[in-house]
N, C-alpha and C positions, 0 to 999 in steps of 0.2 A: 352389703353392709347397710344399716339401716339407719336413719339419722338421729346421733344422740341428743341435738337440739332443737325439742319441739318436734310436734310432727308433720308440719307445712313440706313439703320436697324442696322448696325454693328457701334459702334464709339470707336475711338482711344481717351483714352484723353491724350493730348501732354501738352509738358512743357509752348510754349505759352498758351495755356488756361486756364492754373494756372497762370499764371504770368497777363494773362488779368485780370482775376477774383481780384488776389491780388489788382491790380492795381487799378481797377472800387473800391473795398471796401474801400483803401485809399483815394480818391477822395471821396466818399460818406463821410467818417468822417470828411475829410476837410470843404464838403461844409454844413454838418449838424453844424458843430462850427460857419463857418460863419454866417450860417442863424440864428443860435441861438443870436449870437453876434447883428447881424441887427434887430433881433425880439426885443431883448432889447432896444437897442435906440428908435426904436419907441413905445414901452410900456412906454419910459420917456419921451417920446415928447407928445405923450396923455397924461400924470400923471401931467406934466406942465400943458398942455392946458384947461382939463376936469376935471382933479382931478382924485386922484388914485382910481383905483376899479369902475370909471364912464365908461360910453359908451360913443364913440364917433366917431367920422369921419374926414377924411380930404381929401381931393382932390387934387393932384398935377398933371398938364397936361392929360396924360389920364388913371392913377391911382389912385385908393382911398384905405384908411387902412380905415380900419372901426373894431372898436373890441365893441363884445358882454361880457355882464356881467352873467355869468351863477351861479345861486345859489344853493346850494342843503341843505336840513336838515339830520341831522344824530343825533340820540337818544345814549345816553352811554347807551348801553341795561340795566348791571347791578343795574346802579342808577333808571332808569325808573321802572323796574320790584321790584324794594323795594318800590318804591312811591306809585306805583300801587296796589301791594298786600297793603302797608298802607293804602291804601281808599279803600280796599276791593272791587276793579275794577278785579277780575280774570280773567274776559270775556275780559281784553285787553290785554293777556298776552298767548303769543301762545305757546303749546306745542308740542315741537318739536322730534320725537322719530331717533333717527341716531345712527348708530352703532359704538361700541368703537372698531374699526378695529385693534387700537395695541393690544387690549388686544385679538382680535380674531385670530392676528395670532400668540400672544403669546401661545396661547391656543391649535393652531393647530402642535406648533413646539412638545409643551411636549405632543402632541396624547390626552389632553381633548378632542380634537375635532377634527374629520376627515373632511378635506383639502377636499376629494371628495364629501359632503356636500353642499361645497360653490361654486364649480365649475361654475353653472351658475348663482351666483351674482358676480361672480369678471368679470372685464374687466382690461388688461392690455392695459396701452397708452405708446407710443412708439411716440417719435419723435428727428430728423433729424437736425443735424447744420454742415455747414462744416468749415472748419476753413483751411486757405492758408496761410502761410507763407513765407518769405524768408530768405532759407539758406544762411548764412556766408562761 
């Protein structure tokens, strides 16, 4: 992997590049409020124009907003899977076989179960945030 900072092999990190970093993440929260704030005016200037939850378009000079209506369906699994075993529909009712992992590693703390067993089904994820502040 090749170094995304600068291309010395060896790098210093100095107190300006924390203070850039801090810096740029402030401005990014600034301008994500703003955009959020402008996002909204024009979701009411279409809600006037088109009506709420319509598509629509407008064109000013050499810009256009145009927003799409995106729909999705979502079943309450619970209540579908009683209707369905009530019409004795099984066949639309998938079973699902997943491991109850608290109880397996409940099981591995009191030695029901030896840990080196599962060794190649577990995978550990691991991931990275940095966080810059400014001292007082």
């Amino acid at each position: 992997m090749t170094n995304a900072v600068g291309t010395e092999a060896s790098f210093e990190l100095s107190e300006e590049l924390l203070k850039k970093y801090y810096d740029l993440n402030n401005q990014k929260k600034i301008l994500e409020k703003e955009m959020n704030q402008v996002k909204k005016q024009i979701h009411n200037y279409l809600d006037e124009t088109f009506g709420k939850e319509q598509k629509g378009e407008v064109k000013r000079g050499k810009y256009k907003a145009q927003r799409i209506i995106r729909s999705s369906v979502k079943y309450d699994e619970q209540k579908t899977v009683k209707k369905l075993e009530a019409l004795n529909l099984e066949d639309f009712i998938l079973q699902v076989k997943r491991p109850d992992t608290e109880k397996l590693e409940a099981a591995m703390k009191i030695d029901l179960v030896q840990e080196k067993d599962f060794v190649d089904c577990k995978t550990d994820k691991l991931s990275q945030a940095i966080s810059v502040k400014e001292l007082s």
